[in-house]
ChimeraX commands (.cxc) that place a marker at each C-alpha (Angstrom):
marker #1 position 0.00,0.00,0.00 radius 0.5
marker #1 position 2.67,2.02,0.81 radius 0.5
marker #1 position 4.27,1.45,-1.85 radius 0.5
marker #1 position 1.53,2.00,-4.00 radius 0.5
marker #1 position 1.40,5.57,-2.98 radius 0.5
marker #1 position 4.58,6.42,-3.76 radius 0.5
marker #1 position 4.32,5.46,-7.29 radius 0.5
marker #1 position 0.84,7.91,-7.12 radius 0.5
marker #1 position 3.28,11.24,-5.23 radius 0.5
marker #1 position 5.37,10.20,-8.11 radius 0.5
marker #1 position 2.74,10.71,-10.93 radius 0.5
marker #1 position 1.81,13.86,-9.30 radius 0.5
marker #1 position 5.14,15.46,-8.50 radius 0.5
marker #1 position 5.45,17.26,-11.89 radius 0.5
marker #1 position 1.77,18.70,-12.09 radius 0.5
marker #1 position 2.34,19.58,-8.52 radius 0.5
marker #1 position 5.92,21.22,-9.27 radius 0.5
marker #1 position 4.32,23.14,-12.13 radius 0.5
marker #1 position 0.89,24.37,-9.91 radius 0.5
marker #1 position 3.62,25.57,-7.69 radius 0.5
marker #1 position 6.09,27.30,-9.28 radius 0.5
marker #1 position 3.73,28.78,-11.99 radius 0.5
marker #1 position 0.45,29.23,-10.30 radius 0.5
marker #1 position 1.18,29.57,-6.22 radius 0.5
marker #1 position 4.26,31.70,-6.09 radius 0.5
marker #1 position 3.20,34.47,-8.89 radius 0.5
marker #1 position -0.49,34.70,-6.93 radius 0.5
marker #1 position 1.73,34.55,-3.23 radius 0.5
marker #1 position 4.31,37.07,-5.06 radius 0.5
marker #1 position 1.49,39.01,-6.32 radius 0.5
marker #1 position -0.29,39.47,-3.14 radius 0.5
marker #1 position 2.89,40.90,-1.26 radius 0.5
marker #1 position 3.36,43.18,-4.34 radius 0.5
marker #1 position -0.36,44.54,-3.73 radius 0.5
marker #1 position 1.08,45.73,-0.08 radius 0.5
marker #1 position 3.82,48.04,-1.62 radius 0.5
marker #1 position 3.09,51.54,-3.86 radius 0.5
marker #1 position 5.62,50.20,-6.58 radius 0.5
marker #1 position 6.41,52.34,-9.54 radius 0.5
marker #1 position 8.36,50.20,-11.85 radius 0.5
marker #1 position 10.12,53.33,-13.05 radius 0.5
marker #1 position 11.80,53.91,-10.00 radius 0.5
marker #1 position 13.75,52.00,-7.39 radius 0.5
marker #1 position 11.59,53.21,-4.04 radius 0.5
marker #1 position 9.08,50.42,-3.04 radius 0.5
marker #1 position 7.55,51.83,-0.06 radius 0.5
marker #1 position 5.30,49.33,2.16 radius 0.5
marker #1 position 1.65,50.86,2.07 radius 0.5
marker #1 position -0.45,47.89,3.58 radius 0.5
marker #1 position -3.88,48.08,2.22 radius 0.5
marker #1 position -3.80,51.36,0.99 radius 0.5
marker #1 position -3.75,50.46,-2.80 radius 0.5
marker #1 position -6.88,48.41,-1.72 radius 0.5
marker #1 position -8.84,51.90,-0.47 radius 0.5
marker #1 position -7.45,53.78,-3.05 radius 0.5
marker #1 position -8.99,51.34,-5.92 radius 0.5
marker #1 position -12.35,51.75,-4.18 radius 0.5
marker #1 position -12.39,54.86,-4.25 radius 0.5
marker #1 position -11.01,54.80,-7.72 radius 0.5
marker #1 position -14.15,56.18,-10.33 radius 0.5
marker #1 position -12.20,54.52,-13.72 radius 0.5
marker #1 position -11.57,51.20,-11.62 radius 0.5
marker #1 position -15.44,50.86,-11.07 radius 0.5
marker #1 position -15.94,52.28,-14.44 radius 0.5
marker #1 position -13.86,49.02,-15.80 radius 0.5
marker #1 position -15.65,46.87,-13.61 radius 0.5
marker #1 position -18.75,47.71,-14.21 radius 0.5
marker #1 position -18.17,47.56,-17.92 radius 0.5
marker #1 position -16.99,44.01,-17.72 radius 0.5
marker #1 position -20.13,43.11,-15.63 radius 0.5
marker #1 position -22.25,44.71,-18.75 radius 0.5
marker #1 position -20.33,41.97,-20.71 radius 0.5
marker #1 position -20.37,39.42,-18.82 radius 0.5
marker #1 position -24.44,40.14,-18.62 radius 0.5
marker #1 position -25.30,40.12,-22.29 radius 0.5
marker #1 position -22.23,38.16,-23.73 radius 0.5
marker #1 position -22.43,34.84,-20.97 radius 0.5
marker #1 position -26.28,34.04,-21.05 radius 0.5
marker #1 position -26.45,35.36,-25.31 radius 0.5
marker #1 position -23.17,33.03,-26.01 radius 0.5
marker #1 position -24.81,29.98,-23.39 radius 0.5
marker #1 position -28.42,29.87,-25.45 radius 0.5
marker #1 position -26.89,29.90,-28.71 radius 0.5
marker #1 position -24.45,27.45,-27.94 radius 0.5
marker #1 position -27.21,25.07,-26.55 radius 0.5
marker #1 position -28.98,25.30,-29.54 radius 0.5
marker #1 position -26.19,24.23,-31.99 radius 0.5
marker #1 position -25.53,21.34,-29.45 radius 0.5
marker #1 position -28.64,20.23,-29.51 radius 0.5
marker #1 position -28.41,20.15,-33.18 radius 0.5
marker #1 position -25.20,18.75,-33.70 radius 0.5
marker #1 position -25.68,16.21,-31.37 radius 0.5
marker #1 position -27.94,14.69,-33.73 radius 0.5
marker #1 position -26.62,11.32,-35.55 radius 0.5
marker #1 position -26.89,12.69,-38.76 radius 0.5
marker #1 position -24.31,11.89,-41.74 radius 0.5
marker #1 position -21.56,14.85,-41.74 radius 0.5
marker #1 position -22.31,16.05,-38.55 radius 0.5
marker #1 position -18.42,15.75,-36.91 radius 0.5
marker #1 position -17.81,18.05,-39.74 radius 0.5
marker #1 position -19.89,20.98,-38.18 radius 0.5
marker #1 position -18.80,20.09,-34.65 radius 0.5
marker #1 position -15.34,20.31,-35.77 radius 0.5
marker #1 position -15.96,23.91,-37.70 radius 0.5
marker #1 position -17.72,25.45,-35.00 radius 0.5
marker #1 position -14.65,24.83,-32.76 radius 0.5
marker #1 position -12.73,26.12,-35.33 radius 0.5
marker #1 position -12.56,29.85,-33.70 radius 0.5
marker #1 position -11.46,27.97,-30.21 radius 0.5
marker #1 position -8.33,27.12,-31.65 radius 0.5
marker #1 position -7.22,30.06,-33.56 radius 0.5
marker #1 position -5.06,33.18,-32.50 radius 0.5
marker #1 position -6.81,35.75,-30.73 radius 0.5
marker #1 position -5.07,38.28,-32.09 radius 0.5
marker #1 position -5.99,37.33,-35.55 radius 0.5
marker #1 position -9.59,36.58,-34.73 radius 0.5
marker #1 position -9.26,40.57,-33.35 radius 0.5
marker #1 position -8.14,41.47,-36.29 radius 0.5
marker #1 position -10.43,39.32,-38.69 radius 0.5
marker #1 position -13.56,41.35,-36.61 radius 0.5
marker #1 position -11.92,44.58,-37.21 radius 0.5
marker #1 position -12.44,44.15,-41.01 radius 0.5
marker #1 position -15.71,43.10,-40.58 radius 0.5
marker #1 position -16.49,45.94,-38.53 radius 0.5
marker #1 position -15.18,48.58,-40.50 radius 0.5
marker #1 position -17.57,51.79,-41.76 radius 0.5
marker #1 position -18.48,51.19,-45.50 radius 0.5
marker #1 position -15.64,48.96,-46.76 radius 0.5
marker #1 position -16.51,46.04,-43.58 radius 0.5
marker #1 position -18.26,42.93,-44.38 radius 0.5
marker #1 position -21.60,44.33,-42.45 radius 0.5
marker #1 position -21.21,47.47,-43.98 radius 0.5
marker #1 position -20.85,46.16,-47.35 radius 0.5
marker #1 position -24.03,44.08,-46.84 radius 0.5
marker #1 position -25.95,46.52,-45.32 radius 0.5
marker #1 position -25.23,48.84,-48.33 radius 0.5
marker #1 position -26.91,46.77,-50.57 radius 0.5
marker #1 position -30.21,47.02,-48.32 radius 0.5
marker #1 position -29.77,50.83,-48.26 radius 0.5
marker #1 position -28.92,50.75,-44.60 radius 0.5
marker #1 position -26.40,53.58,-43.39 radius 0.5
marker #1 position -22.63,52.70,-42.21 radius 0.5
marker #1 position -22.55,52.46,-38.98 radius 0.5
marker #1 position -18.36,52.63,-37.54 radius 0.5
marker #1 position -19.68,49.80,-34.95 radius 0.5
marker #1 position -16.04,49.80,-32.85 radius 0.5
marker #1 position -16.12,53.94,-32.68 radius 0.5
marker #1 position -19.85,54.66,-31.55 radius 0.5
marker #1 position -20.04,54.19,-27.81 radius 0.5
marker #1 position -24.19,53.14,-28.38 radius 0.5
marker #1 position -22.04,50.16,-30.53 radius 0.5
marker #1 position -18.77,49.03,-29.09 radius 0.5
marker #1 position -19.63,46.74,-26.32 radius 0.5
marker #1 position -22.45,45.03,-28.66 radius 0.5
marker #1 position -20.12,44.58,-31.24 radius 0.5
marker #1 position -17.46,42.83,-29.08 radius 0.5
marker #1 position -20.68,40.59,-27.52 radius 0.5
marker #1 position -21.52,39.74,-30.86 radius 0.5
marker #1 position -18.20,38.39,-31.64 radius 0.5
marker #1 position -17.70,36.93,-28.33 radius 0.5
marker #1 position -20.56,34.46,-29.11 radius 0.5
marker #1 position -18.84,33.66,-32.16 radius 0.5
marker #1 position -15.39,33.02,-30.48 radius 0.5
marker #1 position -17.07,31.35,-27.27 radius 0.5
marker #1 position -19.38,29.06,-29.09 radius 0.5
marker #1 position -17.04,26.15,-30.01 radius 0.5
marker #1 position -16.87,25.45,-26.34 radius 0.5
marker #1 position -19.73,25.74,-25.07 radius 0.5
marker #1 position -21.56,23.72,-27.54 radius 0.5
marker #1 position -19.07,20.82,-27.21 radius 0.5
marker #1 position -19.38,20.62,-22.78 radius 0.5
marker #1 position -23.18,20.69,-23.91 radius 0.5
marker #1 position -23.15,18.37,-26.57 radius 0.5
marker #1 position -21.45,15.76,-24.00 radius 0.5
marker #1 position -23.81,16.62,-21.54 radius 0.5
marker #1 position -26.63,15.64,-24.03 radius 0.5
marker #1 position -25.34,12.71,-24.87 radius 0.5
marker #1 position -25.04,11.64,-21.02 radius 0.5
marker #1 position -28.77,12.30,-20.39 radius 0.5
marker #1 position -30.56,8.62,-20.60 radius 0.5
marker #1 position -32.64,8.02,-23.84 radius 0.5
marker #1 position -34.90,6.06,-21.43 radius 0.5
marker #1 position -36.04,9.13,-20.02 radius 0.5
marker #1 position -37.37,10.35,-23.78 radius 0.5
marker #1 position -38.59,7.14,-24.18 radius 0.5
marker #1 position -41.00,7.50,-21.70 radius 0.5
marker #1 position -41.98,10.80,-22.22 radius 0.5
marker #1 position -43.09,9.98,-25.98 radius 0.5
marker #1 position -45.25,7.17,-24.37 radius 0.5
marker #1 position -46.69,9.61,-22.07 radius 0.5
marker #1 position -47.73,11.80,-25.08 radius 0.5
marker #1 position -45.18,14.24,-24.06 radius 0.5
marker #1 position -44.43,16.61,-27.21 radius 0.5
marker #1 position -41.00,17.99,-28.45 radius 0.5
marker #1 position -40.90,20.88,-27.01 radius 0.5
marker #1 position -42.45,19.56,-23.53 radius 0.5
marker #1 position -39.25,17.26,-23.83 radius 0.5
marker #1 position -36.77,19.63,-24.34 radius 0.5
marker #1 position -38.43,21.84,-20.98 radius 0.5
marker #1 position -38.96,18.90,-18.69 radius 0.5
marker #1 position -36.18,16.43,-19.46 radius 0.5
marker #1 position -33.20,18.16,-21.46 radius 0.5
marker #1 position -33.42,21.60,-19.63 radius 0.5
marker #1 position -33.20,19.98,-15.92 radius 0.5
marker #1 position -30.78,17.04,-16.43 radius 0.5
marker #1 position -28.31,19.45,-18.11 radius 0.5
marker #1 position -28.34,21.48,-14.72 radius 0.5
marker #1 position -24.75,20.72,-14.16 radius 0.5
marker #1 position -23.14,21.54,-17.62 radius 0.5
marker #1 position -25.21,25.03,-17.31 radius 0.5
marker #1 position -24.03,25.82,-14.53 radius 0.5
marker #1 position -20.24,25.11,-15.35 radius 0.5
marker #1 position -20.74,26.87,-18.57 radius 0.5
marker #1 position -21.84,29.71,-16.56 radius 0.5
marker #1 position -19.20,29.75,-14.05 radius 0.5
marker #1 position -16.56,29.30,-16.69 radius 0.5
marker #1 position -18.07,31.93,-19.41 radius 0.5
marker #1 position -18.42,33.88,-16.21 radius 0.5
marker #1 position -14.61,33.78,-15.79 radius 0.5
marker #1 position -13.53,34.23,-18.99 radius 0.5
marker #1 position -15.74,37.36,-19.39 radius 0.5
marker #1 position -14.19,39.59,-16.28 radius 0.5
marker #1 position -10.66,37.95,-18.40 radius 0.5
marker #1 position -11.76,39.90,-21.50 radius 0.5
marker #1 position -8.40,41.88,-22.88 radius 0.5
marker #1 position -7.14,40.92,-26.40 radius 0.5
marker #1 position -9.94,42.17,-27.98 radius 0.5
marker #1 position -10.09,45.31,-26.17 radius 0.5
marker #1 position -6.27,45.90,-27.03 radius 0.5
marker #1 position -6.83,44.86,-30.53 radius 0.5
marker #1 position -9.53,46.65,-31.19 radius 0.5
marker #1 position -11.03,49.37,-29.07 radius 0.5
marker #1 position -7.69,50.39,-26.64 radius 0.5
marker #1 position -10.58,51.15,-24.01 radius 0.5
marker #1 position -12.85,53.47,-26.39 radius 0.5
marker #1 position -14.62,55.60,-27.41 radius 0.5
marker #1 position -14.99,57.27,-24.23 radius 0.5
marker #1 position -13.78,54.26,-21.93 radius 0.5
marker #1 position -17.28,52.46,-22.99 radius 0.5
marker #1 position -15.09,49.36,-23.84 radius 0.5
marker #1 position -12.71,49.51,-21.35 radius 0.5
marker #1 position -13.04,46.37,-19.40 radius 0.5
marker #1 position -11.10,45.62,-15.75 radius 0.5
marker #1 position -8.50,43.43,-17.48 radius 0.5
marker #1 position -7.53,45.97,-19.67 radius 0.5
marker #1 position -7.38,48.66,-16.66 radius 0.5
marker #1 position -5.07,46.58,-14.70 radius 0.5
marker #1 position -2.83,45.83,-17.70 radius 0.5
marker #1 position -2.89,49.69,-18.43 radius 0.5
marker #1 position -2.06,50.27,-14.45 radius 0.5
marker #1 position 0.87,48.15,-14.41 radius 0.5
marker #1 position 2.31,48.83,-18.21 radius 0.5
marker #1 position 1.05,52.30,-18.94 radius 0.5
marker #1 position 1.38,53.76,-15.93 radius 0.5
marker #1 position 3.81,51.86,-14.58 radius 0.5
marker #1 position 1.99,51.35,-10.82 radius 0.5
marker #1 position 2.61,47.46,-10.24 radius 0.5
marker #1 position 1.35,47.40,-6.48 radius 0.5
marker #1 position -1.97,48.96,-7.32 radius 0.5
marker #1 position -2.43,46.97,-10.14 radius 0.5
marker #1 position -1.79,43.64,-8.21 radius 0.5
marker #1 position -4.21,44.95,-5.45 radius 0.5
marker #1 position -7.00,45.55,-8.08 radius 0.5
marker #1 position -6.35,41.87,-9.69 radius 0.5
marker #1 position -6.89,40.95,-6.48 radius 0.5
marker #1 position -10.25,42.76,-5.78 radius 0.5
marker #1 position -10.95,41.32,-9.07 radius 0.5
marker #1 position -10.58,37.68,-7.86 radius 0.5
marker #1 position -12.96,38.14,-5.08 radius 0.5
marker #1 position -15.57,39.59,-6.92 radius 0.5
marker #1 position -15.36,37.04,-9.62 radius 0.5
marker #1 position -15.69,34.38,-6.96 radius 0.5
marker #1 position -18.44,35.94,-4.92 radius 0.5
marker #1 position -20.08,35.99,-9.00 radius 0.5
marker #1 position -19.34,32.08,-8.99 radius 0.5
marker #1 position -20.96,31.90,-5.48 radius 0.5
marker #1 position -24.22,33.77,-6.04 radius 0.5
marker #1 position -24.67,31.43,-9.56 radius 0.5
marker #1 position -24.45,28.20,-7.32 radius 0.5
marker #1 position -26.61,29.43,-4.73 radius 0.5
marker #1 position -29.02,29.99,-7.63 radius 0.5
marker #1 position -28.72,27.04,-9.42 radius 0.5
marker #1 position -28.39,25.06,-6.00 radius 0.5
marker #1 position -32.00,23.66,-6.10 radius 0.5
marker #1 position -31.92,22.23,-9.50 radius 0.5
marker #1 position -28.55,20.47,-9.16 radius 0.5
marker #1 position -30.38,18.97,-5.85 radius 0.5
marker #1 position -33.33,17.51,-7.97 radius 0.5
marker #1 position -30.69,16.24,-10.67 radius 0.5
marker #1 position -28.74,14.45,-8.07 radius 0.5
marker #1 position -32.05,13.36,-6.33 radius 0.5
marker #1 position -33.57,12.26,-9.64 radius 0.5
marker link #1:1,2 radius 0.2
marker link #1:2,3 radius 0.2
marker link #1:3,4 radius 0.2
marker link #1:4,5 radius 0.2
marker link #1:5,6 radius 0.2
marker link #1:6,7 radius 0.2
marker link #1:7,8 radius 0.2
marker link #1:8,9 radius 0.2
marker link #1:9,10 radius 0.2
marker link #1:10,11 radius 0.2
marker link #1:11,12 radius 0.2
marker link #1:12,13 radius 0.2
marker link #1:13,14 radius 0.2
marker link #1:14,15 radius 0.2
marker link #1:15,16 radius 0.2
marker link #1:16,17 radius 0.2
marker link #1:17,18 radius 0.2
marker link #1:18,19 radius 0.2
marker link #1:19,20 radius 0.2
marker link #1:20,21 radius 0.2
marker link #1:21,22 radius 0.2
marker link #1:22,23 radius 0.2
marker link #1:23,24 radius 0.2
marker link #1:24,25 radius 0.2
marker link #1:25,26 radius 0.2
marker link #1:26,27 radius 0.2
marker link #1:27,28 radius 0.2
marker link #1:28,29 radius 0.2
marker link #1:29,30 radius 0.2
marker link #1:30,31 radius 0.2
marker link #1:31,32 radius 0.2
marker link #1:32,33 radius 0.2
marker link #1:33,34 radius 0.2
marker link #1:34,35 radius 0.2
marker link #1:35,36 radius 0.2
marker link #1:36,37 radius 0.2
marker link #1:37,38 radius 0.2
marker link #1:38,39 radius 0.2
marker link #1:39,40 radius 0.2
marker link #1:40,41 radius 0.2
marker link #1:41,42 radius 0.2
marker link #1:42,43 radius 0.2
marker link #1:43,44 radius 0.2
marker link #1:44,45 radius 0.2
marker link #1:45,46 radius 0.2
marker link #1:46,47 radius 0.2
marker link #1:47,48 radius 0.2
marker link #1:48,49 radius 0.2
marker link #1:49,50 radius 0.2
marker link #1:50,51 radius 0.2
marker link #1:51,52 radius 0.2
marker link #1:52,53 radius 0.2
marker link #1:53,54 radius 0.2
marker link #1:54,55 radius 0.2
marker link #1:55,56 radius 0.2
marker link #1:56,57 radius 0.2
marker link #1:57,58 radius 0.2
marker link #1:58,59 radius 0.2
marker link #1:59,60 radius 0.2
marker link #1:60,61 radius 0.2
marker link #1:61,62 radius 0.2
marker link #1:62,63 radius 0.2
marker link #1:63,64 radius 0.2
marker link #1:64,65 radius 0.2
marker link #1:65,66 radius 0.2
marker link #1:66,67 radius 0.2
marker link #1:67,68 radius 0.2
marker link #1:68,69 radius 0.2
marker link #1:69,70 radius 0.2
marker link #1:70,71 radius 0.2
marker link #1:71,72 radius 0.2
marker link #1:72,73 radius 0.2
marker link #1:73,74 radius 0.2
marker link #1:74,75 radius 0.2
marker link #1:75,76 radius 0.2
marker link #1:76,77 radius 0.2
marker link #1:77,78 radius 0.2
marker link #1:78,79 radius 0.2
marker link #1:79,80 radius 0.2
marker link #1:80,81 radius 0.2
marker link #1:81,82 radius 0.2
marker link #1:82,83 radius 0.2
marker link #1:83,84 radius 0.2
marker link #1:84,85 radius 0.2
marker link #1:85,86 radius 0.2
marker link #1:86,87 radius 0.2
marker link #1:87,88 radius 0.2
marker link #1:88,89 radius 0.2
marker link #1:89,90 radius 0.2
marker link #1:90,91 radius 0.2
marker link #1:91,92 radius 0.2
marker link #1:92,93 radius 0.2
marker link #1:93,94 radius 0.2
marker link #1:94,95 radius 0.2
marker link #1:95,96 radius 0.2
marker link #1:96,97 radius 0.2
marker link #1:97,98 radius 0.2
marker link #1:98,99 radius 0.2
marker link #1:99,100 radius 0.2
marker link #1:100,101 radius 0.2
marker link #1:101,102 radius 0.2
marker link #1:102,103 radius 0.2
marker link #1:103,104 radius 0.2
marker link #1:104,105 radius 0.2
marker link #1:105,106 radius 0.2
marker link #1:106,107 radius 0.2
marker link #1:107,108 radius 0.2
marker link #1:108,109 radius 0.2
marker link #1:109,110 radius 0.2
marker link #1:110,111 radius 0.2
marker link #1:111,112 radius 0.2
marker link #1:112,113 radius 0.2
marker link #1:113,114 radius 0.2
marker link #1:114,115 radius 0.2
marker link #1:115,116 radius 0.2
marker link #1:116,117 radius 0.2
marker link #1:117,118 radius 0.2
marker link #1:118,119 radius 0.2
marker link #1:119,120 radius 0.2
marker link #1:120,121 radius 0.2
marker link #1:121,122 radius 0.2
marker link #1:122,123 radius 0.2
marker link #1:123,124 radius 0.2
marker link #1:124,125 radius 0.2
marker link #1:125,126 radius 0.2
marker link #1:126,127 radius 0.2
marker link #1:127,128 radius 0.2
marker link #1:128,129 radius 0.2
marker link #1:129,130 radius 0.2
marker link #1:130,131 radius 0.2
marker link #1:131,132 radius 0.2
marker link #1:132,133 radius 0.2
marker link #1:133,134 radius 0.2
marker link #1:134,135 radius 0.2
marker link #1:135,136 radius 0.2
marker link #1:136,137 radius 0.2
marker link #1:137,138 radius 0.2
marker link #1:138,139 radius 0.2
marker link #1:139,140 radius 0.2
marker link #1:140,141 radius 0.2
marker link #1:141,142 radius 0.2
marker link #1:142,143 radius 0.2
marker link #1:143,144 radius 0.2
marker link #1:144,145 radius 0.2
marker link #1:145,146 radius 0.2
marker link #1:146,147 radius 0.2
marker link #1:147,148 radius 0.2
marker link #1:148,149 radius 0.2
marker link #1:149,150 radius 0.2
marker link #1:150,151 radius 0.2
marker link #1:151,152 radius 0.2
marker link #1:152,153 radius 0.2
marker link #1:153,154 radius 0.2
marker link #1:154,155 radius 0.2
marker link #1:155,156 radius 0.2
marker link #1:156,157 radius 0.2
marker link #1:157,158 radius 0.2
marker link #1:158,159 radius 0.2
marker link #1:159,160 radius 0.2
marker link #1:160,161 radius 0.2
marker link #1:161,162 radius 0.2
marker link #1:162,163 radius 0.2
marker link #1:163,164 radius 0.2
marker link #1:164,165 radius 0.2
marker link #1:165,166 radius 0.2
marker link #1:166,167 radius 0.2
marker link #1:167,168 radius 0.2
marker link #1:168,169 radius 0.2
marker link #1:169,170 radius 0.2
marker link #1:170,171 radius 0.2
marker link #1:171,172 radius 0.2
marker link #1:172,173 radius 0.2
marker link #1:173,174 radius 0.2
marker link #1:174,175 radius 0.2
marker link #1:175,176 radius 0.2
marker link #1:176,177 radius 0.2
marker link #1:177,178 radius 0.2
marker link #1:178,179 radius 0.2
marker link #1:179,180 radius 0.2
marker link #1:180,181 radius 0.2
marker link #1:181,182 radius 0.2
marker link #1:182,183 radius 0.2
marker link #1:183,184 radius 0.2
marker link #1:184,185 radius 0.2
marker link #1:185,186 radius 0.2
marker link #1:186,187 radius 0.2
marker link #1:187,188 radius 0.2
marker link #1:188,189 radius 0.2
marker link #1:189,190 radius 0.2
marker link #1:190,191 radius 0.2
marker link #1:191,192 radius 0.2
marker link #1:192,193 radius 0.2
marker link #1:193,194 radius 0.2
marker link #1:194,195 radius 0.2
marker link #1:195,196 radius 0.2
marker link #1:196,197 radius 0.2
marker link #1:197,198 radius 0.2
marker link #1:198,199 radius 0.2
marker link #1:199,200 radius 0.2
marker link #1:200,201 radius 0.2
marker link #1:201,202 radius 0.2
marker link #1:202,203 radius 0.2
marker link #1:203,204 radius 0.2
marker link #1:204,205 radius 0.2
marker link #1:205,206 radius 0.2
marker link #1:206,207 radius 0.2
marker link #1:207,208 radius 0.2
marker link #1:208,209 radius 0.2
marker link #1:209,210 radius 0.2
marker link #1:210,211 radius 0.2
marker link #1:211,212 radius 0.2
marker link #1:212,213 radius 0.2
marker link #1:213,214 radius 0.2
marker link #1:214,215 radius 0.2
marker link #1:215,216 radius 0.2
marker link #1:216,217 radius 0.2
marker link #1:217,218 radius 0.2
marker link #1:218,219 radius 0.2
marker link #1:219,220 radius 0.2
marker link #1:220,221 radius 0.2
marker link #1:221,222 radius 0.2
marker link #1:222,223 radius 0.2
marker link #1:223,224 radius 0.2
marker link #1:224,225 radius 0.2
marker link #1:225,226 radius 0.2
marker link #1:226,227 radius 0.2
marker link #1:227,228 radius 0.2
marker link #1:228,229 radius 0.2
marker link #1:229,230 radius 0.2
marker link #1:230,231 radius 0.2
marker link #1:231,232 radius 0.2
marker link #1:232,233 radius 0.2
marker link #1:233,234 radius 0.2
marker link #1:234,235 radius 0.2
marker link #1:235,236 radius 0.2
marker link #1:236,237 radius 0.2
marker link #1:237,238 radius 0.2
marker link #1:238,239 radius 0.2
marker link #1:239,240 radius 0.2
marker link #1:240,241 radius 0.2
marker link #1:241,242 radius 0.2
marker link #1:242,243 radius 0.2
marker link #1:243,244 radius 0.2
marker link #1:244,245 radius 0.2
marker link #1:245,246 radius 0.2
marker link #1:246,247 radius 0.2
marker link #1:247,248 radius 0.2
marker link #1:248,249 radius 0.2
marker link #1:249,250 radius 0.2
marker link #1:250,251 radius 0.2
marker link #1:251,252 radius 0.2
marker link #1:252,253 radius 0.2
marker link #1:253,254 radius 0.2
marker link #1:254,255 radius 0.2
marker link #1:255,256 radius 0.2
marker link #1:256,257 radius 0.2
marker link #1:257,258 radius 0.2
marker link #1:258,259 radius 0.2
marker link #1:259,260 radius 0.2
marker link #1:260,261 radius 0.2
marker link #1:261,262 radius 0.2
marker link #1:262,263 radius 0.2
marker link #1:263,264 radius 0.2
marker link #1:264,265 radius 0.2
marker link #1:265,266 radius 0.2
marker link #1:266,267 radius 0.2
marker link #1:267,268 radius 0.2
marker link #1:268,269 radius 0.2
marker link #1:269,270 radius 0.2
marker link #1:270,271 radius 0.2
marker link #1:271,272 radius 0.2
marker link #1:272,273 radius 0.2
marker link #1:273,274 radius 0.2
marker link #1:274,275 radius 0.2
marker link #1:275,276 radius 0.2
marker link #1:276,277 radius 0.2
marker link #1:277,278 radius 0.2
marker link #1:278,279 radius 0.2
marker link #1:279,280 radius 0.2
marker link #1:280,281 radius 0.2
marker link #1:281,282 radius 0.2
marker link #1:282,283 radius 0.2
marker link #1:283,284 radius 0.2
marker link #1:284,285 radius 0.2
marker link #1:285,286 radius 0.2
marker link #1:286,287 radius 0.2
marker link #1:287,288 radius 0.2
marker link #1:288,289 radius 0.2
marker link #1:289,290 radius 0.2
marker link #1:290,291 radius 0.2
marker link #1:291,292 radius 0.2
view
């Protein structure tokens, strides 16, 4: 037995190594940084305690950021969710060809983000863009999506679905194919229509995948920043400027490492109090899936 668990400490050593040295230390390094005001510029690294704390919350373009990445992750996380359920639920059909859609709506997944940025900045563009262009031919007026402040956050939710949806629809295409065809089975016996399916059966037994799609989208939406750099910088008028591209501007722009460890930090707690509050809602379905 002993023996046996040596051989396991073994297996586990390099993961362990690597959760430590990459993961542990920079968070442990980074929390003693958020103690110190820190100018990267200059050699004095004075020890503030929690003052870079109070200052960010007191800080009007910190809450600015935030709440601008809590508009995203509002309209970009349920939007990109419900469209990815409904591709799962039609590529998880067995139809002839169908790996061959899964496989191109993950394409997006897999590529750059810097040239997906870039790819939406073409489509985006006033008269020569791809919308534009189409548009046009419908007599609609250009519309500069990225530099109209009624337009920049929807354009970046639009092509966050687009990005996100690979994903998604693959954890929810496995969780479809988990759910027990005896339950649909006996719902067609009971007369139970399509729809009345999909509400009663698919809906509740995919309780878990939804709500680590939502935790997870969650995440990645307060992590927003490439296509804010790419494409927007922050504008127009700081409508687009999201709390991951603050920090990065606190630390690199302006050159204030403490406070920008101290807001990454404030960052981390709100995102899990976020993940906290979506359990607590969800907490009564997961109890009837693991009770059914």
């Amino acid at each position: 037995m002993q023996r046996n668990q040596k051989v396991g400490y073994l297996f586990i050593a390099p993961a362990a190594l690597h959760l430590l040295l990459f993961a542990i230390v920079p968070i442990g390094y980074a929390l003693w940084l958020s103690l110190y005001r820190w100018n990267l510029l200059k050699d004095d690294r004075p020890f503030v305690g929690f003052k870079n704390y109070t200052d960010a919350f007191t800080d009007q373009a910190f809450w600015n950021a935030m709440w601008n990445s809590a508009r995203f992750a509002l309209t970009s996380v349920p939007l990109g969710m419900l469209v990815a359920l409904l591709v799962a639920v039609l590529v998880a059909q067995k139809l002839k060809g169908v790996a061959f859609f899964r496989t191109l709506y993950y394409i997006p997944a897999v590529s750059s983000g810097v040239a997906i940025s870039m790819l939406w900045i073409y489509v985006y563009l006033p008269k020569t863009g791809l919308i534009n262009t189409a548009s046009a031919m419908f007599g609609i007026p250009s519309v500069d999506f990225l530099n109209r402040t009624e337009w920049a956050m929807w354009a970046l939710v639009f092509m966050s679905i687009w990005t996100g949806l690979g994903p998604k629809m693959i954890i929810y295409v496995a969780g479809l194919m988990g759910i027990p065809p005896e339950l649909y089975e006996a719902a067609e016996i009971d007369g139970a229509k399509g729809w009345s399916r999909f509400w009663k059966i698919t809906i509740p037994m995919l309780s878990p995948t939804t709500l680590f799609v939502l935790v997870t989208g969650t995440i990645g939406a307060f992590q927003l920043f490439t296509p804010i750099y790419m494409m927007t910088k922050g504008g127009p008028k700081d409508s687009t400027n999201v709390i991951g591209y603050h920090i990065y501007q606190e630390a690199w722009t302006r050159f204030q490492a403490g406070s920008a460890a101290a807001q990454s930090f404030i960052l981390l707690l709100v995102v899990a109090g976020v993940a906290w509050v979506q359990y607590r809602l969800m907490r009564n379905q997961l109890e009837g899936y693991a009770t059914g």
